[in-house]
C-alpha positions in Angstrom: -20.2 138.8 149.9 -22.9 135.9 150.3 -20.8 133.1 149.0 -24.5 131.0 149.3 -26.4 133.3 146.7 -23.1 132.6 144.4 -23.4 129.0 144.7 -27.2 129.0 143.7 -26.5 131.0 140.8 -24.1 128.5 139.5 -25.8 125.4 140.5 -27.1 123.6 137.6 -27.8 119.5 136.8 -25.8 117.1 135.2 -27.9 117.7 132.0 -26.8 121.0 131.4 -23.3 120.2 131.6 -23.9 117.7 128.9 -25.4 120.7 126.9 -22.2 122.7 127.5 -20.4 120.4 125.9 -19.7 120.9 121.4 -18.5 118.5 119.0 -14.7 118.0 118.7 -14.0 120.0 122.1 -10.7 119.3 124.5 -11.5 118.6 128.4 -9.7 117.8 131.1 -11.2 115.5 133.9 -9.2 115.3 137.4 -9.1 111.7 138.7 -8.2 109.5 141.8 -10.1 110.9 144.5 -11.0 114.5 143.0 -12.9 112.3 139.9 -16.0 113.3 138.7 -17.6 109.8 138.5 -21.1 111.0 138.2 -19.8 112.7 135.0 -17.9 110.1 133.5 -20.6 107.1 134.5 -23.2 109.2 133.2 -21.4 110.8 129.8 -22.8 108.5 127.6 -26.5 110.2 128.0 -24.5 112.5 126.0 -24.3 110.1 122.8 -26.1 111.3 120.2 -26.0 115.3 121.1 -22.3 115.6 120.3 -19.2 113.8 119.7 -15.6 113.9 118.6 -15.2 114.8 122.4 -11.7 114.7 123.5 -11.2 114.0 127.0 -7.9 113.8 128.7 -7.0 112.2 132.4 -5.1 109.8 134.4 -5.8 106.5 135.7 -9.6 106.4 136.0 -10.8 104.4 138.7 -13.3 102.3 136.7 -14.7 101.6 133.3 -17.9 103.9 132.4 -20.0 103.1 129.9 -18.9 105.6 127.1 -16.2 103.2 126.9 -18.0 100.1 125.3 -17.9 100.7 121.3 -21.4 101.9 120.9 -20.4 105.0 122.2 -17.3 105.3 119.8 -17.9 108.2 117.9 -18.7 110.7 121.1 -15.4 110.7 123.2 -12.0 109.5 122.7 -9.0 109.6 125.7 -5.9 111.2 125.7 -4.0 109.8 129.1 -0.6 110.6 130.7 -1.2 107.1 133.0 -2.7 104.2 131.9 -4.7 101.3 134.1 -6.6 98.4 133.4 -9.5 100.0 132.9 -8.3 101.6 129.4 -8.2 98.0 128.2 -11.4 98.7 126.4 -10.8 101.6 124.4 -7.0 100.4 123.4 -8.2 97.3 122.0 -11.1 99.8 119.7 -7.8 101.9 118.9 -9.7 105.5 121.3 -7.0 106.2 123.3 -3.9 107.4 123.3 -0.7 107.4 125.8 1.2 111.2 126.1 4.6 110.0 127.7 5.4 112.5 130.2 7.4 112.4 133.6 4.8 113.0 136.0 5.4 116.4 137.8 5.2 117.7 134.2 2.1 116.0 132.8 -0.1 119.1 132.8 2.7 121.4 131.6 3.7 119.5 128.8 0.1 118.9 127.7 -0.4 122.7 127.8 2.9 123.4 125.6 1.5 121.0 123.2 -2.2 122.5 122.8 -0.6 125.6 122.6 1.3 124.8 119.6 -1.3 123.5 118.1 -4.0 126.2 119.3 -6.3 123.8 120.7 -8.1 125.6 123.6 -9.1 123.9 126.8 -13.0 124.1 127.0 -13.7 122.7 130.5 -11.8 121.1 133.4 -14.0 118.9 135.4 -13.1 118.0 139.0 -14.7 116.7 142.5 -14.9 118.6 145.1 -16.1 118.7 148.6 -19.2 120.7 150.0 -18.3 124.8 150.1 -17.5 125.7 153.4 -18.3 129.2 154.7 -15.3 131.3 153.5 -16.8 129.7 149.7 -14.2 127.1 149.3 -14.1 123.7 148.1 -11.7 121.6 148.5 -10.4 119.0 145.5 -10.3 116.2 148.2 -6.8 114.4 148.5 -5.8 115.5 144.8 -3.1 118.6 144.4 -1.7 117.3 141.6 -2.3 120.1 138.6 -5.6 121.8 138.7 -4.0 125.5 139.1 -2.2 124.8 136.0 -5.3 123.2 134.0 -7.5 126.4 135.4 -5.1 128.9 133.7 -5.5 127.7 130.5 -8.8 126.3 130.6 -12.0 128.1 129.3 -13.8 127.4 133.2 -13.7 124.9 135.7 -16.8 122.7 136.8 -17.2 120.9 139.8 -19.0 118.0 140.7 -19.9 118.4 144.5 -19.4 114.8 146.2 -20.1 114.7 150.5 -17.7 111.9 150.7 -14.5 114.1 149.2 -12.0 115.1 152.2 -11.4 118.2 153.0 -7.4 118.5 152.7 -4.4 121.4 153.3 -2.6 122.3 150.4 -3.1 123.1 147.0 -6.5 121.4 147.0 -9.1 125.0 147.1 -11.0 126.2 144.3 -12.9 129.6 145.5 -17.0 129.6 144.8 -15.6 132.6 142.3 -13.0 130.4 140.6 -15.9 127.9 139.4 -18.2 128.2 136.0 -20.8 125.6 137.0 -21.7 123.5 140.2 -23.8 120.8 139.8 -24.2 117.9 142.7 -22.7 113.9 142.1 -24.9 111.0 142.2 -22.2 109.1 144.5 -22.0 109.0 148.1 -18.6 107.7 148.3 -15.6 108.2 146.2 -13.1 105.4 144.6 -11.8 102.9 147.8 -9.2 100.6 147.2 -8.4 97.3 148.7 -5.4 97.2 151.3 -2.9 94.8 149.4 -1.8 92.2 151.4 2.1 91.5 150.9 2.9 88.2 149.7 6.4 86.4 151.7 8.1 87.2 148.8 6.9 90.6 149.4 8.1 90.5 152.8 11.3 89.2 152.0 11.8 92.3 149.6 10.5 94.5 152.6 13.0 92.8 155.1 16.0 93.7 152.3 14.7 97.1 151.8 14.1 97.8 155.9 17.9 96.8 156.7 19.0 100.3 155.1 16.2 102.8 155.8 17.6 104.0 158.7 16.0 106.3 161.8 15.3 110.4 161.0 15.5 108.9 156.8 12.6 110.6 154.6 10.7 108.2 152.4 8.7 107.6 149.8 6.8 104.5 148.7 4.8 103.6 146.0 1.6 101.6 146.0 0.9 97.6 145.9 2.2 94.6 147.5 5.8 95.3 148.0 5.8 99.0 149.1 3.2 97.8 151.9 5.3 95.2 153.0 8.1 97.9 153.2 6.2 99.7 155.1 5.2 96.8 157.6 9.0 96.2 158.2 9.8 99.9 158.9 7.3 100.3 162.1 10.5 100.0 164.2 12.3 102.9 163.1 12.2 106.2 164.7 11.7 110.1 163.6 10.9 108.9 160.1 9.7 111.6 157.5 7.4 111.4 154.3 7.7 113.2 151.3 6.3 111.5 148.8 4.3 111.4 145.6 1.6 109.2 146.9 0.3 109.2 150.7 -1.2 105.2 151.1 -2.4 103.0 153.4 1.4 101.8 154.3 2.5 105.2 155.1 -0.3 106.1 157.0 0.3 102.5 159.1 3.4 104.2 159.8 2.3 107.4 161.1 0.3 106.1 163.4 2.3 103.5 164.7 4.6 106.4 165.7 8.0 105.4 163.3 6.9 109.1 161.3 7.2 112.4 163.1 8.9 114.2 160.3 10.8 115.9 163.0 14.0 115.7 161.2 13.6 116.3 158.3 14.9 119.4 156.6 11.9 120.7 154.3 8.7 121.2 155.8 9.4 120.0 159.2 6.6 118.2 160.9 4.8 117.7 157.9 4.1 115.0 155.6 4.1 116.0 151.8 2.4 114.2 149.5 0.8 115.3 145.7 -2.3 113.2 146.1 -3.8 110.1 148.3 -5.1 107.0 147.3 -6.2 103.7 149.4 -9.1 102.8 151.2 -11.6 104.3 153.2 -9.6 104.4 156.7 -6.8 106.2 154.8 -9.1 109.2 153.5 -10.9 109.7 156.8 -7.4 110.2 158.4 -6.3 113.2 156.0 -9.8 114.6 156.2 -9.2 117.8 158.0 -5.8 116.6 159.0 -3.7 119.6 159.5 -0.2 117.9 159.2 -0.5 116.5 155.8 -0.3 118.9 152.7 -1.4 118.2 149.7 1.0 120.3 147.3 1.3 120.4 143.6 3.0 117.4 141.6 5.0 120.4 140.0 6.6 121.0 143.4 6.5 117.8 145.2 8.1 115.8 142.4 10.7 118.4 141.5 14.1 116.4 141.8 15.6 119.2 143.9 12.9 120.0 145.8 12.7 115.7 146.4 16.9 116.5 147.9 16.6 119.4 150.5 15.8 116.3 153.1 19.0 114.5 153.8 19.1 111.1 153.8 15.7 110.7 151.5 15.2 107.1 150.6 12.6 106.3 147.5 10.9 103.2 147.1 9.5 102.1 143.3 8.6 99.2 141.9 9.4 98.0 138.4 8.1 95.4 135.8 11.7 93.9 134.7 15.3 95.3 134.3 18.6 94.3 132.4 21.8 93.3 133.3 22.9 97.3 132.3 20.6 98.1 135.0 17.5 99.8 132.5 14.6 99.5 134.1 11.0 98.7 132.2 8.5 100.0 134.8 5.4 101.1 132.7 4.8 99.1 129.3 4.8 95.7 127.9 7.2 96.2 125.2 4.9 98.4 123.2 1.7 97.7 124.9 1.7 100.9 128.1 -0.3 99.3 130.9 0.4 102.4 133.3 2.5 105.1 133.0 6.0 106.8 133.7 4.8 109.1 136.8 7.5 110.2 139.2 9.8 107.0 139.1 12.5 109.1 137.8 11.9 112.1 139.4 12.6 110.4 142.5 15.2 108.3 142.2 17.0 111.5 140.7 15.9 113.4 143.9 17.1 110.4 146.3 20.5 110.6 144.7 20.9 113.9 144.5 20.0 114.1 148.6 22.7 114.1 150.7 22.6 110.6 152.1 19.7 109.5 150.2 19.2 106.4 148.3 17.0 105.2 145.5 16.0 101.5 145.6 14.0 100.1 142.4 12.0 96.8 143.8 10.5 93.8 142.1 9.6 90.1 141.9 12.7 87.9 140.6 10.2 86.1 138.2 6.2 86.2 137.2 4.0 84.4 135.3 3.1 84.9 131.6 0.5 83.5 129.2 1.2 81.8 126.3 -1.2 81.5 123.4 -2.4 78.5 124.1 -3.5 79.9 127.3 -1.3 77.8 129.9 1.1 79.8 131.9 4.8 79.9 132.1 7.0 81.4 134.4 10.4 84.0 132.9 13.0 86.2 134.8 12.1 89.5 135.7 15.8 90.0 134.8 16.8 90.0 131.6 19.8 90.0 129.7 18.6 92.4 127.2 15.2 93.7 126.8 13.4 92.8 123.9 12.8 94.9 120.7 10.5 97.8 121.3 10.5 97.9 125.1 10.1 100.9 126.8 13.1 102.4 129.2 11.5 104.4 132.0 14.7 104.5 134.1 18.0 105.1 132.4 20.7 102.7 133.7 22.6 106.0 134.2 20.3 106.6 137.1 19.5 103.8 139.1 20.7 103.0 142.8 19.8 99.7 144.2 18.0 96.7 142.5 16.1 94.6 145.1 15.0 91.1 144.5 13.5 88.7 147.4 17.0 86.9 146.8 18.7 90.3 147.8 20.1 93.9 146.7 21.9 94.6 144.1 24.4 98.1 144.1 25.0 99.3 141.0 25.3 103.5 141.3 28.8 103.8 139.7 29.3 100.5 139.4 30.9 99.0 136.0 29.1 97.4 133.1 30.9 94.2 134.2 29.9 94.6 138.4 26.2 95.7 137.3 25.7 92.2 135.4 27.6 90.1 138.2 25.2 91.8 140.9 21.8 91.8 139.0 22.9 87.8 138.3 23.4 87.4 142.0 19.3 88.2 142.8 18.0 87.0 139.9 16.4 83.5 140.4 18.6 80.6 140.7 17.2 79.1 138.2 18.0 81.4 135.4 21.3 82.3 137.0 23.2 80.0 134.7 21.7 81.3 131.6 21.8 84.9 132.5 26.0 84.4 133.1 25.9 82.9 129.6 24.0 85.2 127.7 25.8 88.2 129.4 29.6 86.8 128.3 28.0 86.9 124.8 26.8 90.5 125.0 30.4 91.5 126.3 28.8 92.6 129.7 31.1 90.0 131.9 
């Protein structure tokens, strides 16, 4: 078969997708480095031609146009994981936050169309140039497209040089795709190496001293979980399974501490769901046979996340009370991300023989107040206030890690959970936080 004279046949312009498109329809638009940003920066050439356009997808990695309030009658967002760059269309009441655990996101979102017989017209993805067998590959992103293509009407794919090609469940066949048209970029979304703070290092240091050699790990993204990373290059035979593959883990593969020699599932292989981080980190997966880019179905699974022995996860949280509930996602009511795979695995880390969970944050952070001065609170609370949102059940958390130290609190007592959390809290709220917690009953 000439996969070439396929491709031509498909190939159309940017335009003409816009013309697919009908009033009121449902689409799903793949994001991190599988986005279609020629699509999304270009979608409001669209205004005018239709609109009631429903579009749902994850943290998109800027702020197109379509999202200043002109354009309010032609697409509204439906999200699973929220960023600053929804700010926009929150405050002019377009979009909308499914709660979801992550490795479920696109099933649940199917159930739910299904019930209420909305059809999926188009999913829209990224891709890399076809290579001669006629496959594409969705760059570093494995996360759900199989399960959007099954119930989708046809798939469209915005051809972008810069994507990687990856191993995993990241190919689309020439024969699997509706319409091929070819992105205006010539990169895709790079983001800024964070640079730890001490405090981030001190958390890092904490977190090192029990990660030990032949562990599996995962780690999350930002200042902390790079630091981590920076104080685990003198371990040995370390694996990675993990949701995210990032600029810290990828420091540690090539510094040597990963070989993924020891662990038990997919031996000598790094998995990961999707990759994010600058450009050095997607030119090292390109083509890089020992990374797999699998399904967040699979990856995320809790048991799947314990077949490796002694797997240790790293997350990141916003605030947590002396119970031990963890607040990882919203402000109160307001979400400013989203649950993704927090739980998923810490339940996989403690259902791992060995393994450990560790939940990671600032003792304190600064706030504004109204009359725009700042002040600084705990990031550990006695209580969380009204209306906050509980990504990690109490009944589920491992370790609590401050830059003033870790807290144990799997099976630990309501009365040892608030004496511990009090112990790396900030000294100067240490006092108040004993207080408040003898009033609550907890000591």
């Amino acid at each position: 078969m000439n996969y070439q004279d396929m491709y031509n046949k498909k190939l159309t312009t940017i335009e003409h997708v816009y013309e697919m498109l009908e009033d009121g329809e449902y689409i799903a638009v793949i994001n991190n480095s599988a986005e279609p940003q020629t699509f999304l920066k270009r979608l409001h050439e669209a205004h005018g031609k239709v609109k009631g356009v429903c579009i749902q997808m994850g943290n998109i990695t800027f702020t197109p146009e379509f999202f200043d309030e002109k354009y309010k009658d032609l697409a509204y967002v439906e999200s699973s994981f929220f960023g600053r760059n929804y700010t926009p269309l929150q405050s002019q009441g377009r979009s909308t936050y499914v709660p979801v655990h992550l490795r479920n996101s696109a099933k649940e979102l199917i159930f739910h169309l299904n019930r209420v017989k909305r059809p999926v017209r188009h999913v829209i993805v990224s891709v890399s140039p076809m290579d001669k067998h006629g496959y594409f590959s969705t760059a570093t992103n494995g996360i759900a497209i199989r399960l959007w293509q099954k119930y989708a009407d046809d798939i469209i794919v915005e051809v972008n040089e810069a994507c990687p090609r990856t191993f995993g469940d990241t190919h689309l066949h020439i024969s699997e795709v509706s319409a091929i048209y070819k992105s205006d970029e010539t990169s895709i979304f790079y983001a800024k190496k964070p640079e730890p703070s001490e405090i981030d290092r001190n958390i890092g240091r904490s977190i090192a001293e029990i990660v030990n050699d032949g562990d599996t790990i995962q780690l999350g993204i930002g200042g902390i979980p790079s630091a981590c990373a920076m104080e685990l290059s003198h371990k040995h035979d370390l694996g990675i399974h993990t949701e995210m593959f990032n600029d810290g883990l990828m420091y540690l593969c090539e510094c040597g501490a990963v070989t993924n020699r020891r662990k038990n599932y997919f031996r000598n292989k790094t998995v990961t769901a999707f990759s994010a981080g600058t450009k050095e980190l997607f030119d090292y997966v390109d083509n890089n046979i020992n990374i797999l880019h699998l399904s967040i179905a699979f990856v995320n699974q809790p048991d799947v996340v314990a077949r490796n022995d002694n797997f240790v996860s790293v997350n990141t949280t916003l605030q947590v009370d002396l119970m031990g509930q963890c607040c990882s996602e919203a402000i109160q009511t307001r979400q400013i991300s989203g649950t993704g795979g927090q739980t998923e695995t810490v339940l996989g880390a403690k259902e791992s023989h060995g393994g450990r969970s560790i939940i990671a944050l600032h003792s304190t952070r600064m706030i504004k107040q109204p009359d725009g001065s700042r002040k600084r609170i705990s990031n550990i609370q006695s209580i969380h206030p009204e209306g906050s949102v509980i990504s990690l059940s109490r009944n589920d958390v491992d370790f609590v890690c401050t830059e003033y130290g870790m807290a144990a609190l799997r099976g630990a007592t309501l009365k040892e959970r608030a004496r511990a959390l009090i112990n790396v809290a900030h000294p100067d709220y240490r006092a108040q936080l004993e207080e408040e917690a003898k009033r609550l009953w907890l000591l």
